[in-house]
C-alpha positions in Angstrom: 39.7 130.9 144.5 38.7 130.4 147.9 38.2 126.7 149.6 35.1 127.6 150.3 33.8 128.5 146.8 36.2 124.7 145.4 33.9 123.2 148.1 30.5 124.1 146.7 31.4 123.9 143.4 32.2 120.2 144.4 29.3 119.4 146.4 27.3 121.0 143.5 29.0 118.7 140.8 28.0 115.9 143.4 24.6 117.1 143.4 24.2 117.2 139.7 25.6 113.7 138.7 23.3 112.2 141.3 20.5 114.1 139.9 21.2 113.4 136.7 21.1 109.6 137.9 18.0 109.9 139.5 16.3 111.2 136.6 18.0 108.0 134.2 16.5 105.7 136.4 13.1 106.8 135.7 13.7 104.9 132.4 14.5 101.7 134.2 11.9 101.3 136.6 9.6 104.5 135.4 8.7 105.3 139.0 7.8 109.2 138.4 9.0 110.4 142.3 12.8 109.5 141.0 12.3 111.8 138.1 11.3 114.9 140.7 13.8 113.9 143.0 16.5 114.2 140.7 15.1 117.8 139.6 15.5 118.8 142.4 19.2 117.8 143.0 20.0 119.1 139.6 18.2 122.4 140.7 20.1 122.4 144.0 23.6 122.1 142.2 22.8 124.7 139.3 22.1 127.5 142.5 24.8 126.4 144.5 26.9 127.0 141.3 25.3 130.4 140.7 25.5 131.5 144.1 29.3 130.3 144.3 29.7 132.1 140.9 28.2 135.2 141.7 29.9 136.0 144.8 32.8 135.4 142.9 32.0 138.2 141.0 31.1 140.6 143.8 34.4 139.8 145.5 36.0 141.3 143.0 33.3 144.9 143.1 34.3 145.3 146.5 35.6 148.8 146.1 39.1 148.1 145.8 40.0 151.3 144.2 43.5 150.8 141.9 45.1 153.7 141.6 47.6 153.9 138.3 50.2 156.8 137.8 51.0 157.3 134.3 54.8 158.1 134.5 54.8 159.6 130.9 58.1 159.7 129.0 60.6 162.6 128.4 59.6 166.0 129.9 56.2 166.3 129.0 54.6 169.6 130.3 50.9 169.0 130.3 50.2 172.8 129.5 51.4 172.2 125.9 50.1 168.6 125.6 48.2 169.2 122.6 45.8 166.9 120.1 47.5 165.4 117.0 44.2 165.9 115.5 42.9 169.2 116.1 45.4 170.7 118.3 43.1 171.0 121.5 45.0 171.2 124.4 44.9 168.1 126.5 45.0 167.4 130.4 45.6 164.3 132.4 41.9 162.9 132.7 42.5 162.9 128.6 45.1 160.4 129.0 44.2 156.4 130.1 46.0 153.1 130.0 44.6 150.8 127.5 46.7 147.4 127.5 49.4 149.4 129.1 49.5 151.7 126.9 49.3 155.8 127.4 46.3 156.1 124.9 45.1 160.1 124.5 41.3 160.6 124.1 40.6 164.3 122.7 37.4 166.2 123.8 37.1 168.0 121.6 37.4 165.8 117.8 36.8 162.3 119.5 40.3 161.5 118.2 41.9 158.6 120.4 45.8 157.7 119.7 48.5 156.1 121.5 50.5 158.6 123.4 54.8 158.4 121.8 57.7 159.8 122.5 59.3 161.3 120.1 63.1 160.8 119.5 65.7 163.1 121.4 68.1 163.3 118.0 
């Protein structure tokens, strides 16, 4: 996390608790412009936090492309790869990492499996 996000979640915390303050002291003295005033800190600190939150989450859409080579095991020629299923034959854009895992989605009978290696012996 950036300093500059710890900082307005910090200043937004700030905001809040003094908010929340204003709005008890209503109760004590029952002036109404406390009660607005702290509405309006509170409201302050709940953006600040959705705006520090949300560009969080944009930083991480910002077309970072991961590229991840599936080094499959054994010889595997892809032009036999076939379906357990069904016995489709199977191409690379079949194949995805799920929990890094070589998992094998078939086309053709909606089959998905865990791609293994079978033993040598």
């Amino acid at each position: 996390m950036k300093a500059g996000k710890i900082i307005a979640f910090i200043l937004a915390a700030i905001l809040i608790v003094f908010g929340v303050l204003y709005i008890l002291s209503v109760f004590s003295n029952g002036k109404l412009i406390y009660f607005l005033t702290g509405g309006i800190l509170v409201g302050i600190g709940l953006v600040i936090i959705w705006l520090a939150a949300r560009s969080k989450a944009q930083a991480g859409q910002g077309g970072e492309n991961v590229t991840l080579k599936i080094d499959l095991p054994a010889n595997v020629n892809m032009d036999t790869l076939k379906c357990k299923s069904c016995g489709g034959s199977l191409t690379m854009d079949n194949i995805k990492m799920v929990a890094g895992a070589p998992v094998v989605s078939c086309p053709y009978c909606k089959s998905t499996y865990q791609l293994t290696e079978d033993p040598k012996w």
